[in-house]
C-alpha positions in Angstrom: -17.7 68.7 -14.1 -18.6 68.0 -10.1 -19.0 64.7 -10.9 -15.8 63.9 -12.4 -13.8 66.0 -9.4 -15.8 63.9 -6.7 -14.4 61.1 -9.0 -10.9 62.0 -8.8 -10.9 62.8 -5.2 -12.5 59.6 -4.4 -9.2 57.8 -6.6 -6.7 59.5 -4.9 -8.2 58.9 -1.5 -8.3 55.1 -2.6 -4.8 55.2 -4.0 -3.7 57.2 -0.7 -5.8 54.2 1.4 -3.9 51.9 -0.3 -0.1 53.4 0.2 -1.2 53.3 3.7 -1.9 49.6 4.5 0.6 48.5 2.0 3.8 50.9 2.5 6.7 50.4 0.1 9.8 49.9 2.9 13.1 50.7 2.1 16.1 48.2 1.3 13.1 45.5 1.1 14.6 44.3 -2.6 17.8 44.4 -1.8 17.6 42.5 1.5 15.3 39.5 -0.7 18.3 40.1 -3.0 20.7 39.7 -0.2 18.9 36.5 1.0 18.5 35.1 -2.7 22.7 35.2 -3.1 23.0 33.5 0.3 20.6 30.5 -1.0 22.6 30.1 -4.0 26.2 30.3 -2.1 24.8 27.4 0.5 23.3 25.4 -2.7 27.0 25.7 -4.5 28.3 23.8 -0.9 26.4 21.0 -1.7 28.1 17.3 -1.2 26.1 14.8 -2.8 25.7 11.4 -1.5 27.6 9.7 -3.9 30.7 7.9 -4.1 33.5 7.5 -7.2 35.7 5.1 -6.7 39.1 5.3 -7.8 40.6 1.8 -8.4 44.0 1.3 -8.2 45.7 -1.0 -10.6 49.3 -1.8 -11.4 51.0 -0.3 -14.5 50.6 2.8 -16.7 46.9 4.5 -16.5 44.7 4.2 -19.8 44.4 7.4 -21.9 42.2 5.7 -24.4 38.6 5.5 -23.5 38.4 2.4 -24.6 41.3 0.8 -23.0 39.8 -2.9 -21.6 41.5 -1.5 -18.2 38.1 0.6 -17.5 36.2 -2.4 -16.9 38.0 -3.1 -13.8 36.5 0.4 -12.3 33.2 0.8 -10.9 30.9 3.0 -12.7 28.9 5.8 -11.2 26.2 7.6 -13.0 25.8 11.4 -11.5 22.8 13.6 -12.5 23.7 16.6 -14.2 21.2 19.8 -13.9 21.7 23.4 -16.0 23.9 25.6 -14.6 20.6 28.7 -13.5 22.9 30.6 -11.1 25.5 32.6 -13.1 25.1 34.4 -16.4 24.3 33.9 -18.9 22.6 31.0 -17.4 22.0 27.4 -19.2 18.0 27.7 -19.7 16.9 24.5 -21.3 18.4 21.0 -20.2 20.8 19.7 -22.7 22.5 16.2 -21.3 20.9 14.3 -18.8 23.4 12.3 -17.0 27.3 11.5 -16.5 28.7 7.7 -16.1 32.3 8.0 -14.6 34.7 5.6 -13.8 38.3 6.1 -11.9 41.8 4.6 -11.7 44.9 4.8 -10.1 48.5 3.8 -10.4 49.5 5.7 -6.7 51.2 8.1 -9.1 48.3 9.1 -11.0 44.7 9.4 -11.3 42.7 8.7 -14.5 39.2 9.9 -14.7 36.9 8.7 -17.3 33.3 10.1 -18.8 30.7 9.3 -20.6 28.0 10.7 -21.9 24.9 10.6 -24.8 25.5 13.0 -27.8 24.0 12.2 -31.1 26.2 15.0 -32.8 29.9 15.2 -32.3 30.3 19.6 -32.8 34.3 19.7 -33.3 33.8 23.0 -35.1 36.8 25.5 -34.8 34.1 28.5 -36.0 33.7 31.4 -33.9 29.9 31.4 -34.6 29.5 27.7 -33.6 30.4 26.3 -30.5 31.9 22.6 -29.7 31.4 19.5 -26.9 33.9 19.8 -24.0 33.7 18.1 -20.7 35.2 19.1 -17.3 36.4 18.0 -14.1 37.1 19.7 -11.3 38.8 19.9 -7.5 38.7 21.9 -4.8 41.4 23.6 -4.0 40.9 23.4 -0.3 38.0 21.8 1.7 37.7 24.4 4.0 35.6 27.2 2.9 34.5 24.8 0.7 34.2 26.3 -3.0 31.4 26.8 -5.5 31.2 22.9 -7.2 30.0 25.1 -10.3 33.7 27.0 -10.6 34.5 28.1 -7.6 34.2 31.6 -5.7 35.8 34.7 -5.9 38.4 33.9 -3.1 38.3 30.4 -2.9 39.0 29.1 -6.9 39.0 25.7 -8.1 41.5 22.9 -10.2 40.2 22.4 -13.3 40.9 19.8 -16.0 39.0 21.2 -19.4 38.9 19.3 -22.4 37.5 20.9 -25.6 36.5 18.7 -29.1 37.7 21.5 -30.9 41.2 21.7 -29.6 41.6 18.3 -29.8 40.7 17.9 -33.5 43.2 21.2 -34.2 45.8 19.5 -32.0 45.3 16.0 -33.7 45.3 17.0 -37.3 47.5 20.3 -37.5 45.2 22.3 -39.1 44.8 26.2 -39.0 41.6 27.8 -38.3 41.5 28.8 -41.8 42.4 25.1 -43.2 39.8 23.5 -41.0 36.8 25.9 -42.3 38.0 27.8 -45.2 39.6 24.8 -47.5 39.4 26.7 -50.3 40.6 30.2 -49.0 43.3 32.0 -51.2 45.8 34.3 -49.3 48.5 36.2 -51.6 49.7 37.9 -48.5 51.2 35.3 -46.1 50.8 36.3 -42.3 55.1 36.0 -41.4 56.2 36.4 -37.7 59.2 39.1 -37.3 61.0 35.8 -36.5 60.6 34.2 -40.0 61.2 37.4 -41.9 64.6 38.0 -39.8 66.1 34.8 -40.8 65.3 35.0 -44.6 62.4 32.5 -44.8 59.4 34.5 -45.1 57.9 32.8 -48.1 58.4 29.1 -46.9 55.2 27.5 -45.6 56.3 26.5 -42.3 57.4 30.0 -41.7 53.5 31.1 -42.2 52.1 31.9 -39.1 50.5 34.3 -37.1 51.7 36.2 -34.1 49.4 34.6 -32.1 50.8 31.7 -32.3 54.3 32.7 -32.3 53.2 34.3 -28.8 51.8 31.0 -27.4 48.4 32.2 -27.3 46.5 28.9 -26.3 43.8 30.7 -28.2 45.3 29.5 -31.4 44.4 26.2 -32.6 46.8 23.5 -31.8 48.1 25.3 -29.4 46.5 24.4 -26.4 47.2 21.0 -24.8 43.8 17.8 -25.4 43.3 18.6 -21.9 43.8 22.4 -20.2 44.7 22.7 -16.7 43.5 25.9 -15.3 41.9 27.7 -11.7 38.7 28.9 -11.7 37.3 31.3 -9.4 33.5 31.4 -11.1 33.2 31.1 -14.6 34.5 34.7 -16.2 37.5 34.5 -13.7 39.8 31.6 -15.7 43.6 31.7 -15.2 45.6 29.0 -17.6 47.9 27.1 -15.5 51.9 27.9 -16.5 52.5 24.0 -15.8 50.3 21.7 -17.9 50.6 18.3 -16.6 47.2 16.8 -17.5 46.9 14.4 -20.1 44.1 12.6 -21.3 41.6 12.4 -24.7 37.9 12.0 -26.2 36.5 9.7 -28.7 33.0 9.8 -30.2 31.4 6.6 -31.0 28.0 5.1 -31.5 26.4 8.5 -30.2 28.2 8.9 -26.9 31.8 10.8 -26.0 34.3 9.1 -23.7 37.0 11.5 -22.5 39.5 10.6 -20.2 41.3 13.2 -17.7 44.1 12.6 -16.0 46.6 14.0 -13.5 49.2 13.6 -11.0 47.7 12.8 -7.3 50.7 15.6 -6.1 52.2 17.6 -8.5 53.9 19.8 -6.5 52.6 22.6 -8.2 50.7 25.1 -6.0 48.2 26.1 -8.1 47.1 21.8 -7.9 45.0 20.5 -5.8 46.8 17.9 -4.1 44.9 14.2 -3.7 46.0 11.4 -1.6 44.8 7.7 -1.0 44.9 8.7 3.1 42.3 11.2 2.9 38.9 11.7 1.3 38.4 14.2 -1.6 35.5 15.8 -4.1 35.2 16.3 -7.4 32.6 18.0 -9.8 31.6 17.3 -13.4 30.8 19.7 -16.0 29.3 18.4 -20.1 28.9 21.0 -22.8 26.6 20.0 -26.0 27.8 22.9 -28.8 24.9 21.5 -30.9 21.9 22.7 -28.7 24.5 26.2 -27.4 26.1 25.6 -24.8 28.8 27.7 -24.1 30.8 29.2 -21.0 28.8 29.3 -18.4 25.6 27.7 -20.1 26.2 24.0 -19.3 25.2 21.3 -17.6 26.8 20.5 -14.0 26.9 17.9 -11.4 24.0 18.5 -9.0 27.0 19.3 -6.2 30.4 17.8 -5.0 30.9 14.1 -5.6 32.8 12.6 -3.1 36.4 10.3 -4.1 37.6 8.0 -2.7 41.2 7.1 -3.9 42.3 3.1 -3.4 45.5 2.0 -2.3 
């Protein structure tokens, strides 16, 4: 019985001894917390050495990918690394690299991606997610934004294309049509609009209030390519003027998108771009097949500088 007191007394003396030499100090994980966020704000200021050209060439800018019009622009391949800052974070690489290319009309600006995807995922599920592809301006240059969506007070112009929404906006289909073919409804979903005029029971008054609201949510809705401002990844807002235009092709196991956009819109919520000054842009590739989703994507390593042609 001695024994085993002289042993516990000797343990707390050791455990006291110890508490001693290596006291726990107060605020000590919240200031390696503090100094962790400042790391990852100066990392998301980050302007890359590199350079996209933005040709300019005389009549309308090429939507398709494939337009013989993109061999006149100078390609620039940009590393892309997982996006390990805001949650849920992107854990496993997914796509590699980016090749873009640029034009101009000194109306417009055109950009053009391309990337390796073995699988095209245009599914419409809500348990499956799809490719999309994103570029994106900032807003103003000085605070400079986040490249990977902006910050809280200083958002971002995005230009968001989604396979998904282009399939439902290319072929018409319903959610249900596109993966339920064979779905049987005896109760057709009718907007107070088409009961009020007496065509309830016509297919083209079908429809559900969704969609009768505008939701972009609904698919078809949505334009190929979505304008909207982002101010980090959870804080989207859809832009009330869609001028962006622009579409994706799969072929031979890689996606070309195109995006493009006026140089000034006049819209506010734009960022404006001019041949007289220099600007950034950012990239952003989701692969559905391997999960990507929201914020788990792969992103430029930081702010790739454009230069616009006159």
């Amino acid at each position: 019985m001695l024994h085993r007191q002289l042993f516990l007394v000797a343990a707390l003396g050791q455990l006291i001894a110890a508490r001693t030499v290596s006291p726990v100090l107060p605020g000590a994980d919240a200031g390696q917390e503090k100094s962790v966020a400042q790391s990852q704000q100066e990392e998301g200021k980050k302007v890359l050495d590199l350079q996209l050209v933005c040709t300019k060439i005389r009549g309308p800018l090429p939507l398709d990918p494939h337009d013989k019009a993109w061999t006149t622009a100078k390609e620039l391949t940009v590393k892309l690394i997982p996006q390990t800052v805001q949650e849920p974070k992107l854990l496993q690489p997914s796509i590699e690299t980016v090749r873009a290319r640029a034009l101009n009309d000194a109306g417009w600006i055109a950009v053009r991606l391309e990337w390796s995807d073995s699988t095209p995922d245009v599914t419409l599920r809500s348990d499956r997610f799809g490719d999309a592809a994103a570029v994106e301006f900032p807003m103003k240059d000085s605070p400079m934004p986040d490249f990977r969506m902006g910050n809280d007070d200083n958002p971002v112009h995005l230009l968001l294309w989604r396979a998904d929404r282009q399939m439902a906006k290319y072929t018409g289909k319903t959610f249900l049509e596109l993966n339920y073919p064979r779905a049987v409804s005896d109760v057709p979903v009718q907007t107070p609009r088409a009961k009020e005029s007496g065509k309830g029971n016509s297919p083209a008054a079908d429809d559900s209030a969704a969609k009768s609201a505008g939701n972009h949510g609904v698919p078809g809705t949505a334009p190929v390519i979505e304008e909207l401002n982002a101010a980090t990844w959870n804080q989207m807002t859809v832009q009330k003027q869609q001028h962006a235009r622009g579409a994706g092709q799969h072929v031979d196991g890689r996606w070309h998108v195109v995006f493009a956009r006026p140089l000034a819109s006049g819209d506010a919520n734009d960022a404006t771009l001019a041949s007289n000054r220099p600007a950034l842009i950012a990239f952003g590739v989701w692969d559905g097949g391997r999960q990507n989703a929201a914020s788990r994507k792969m992103v430029s390593e930081g702010w790739v500088w454009l230069k616009i042609e006159r």
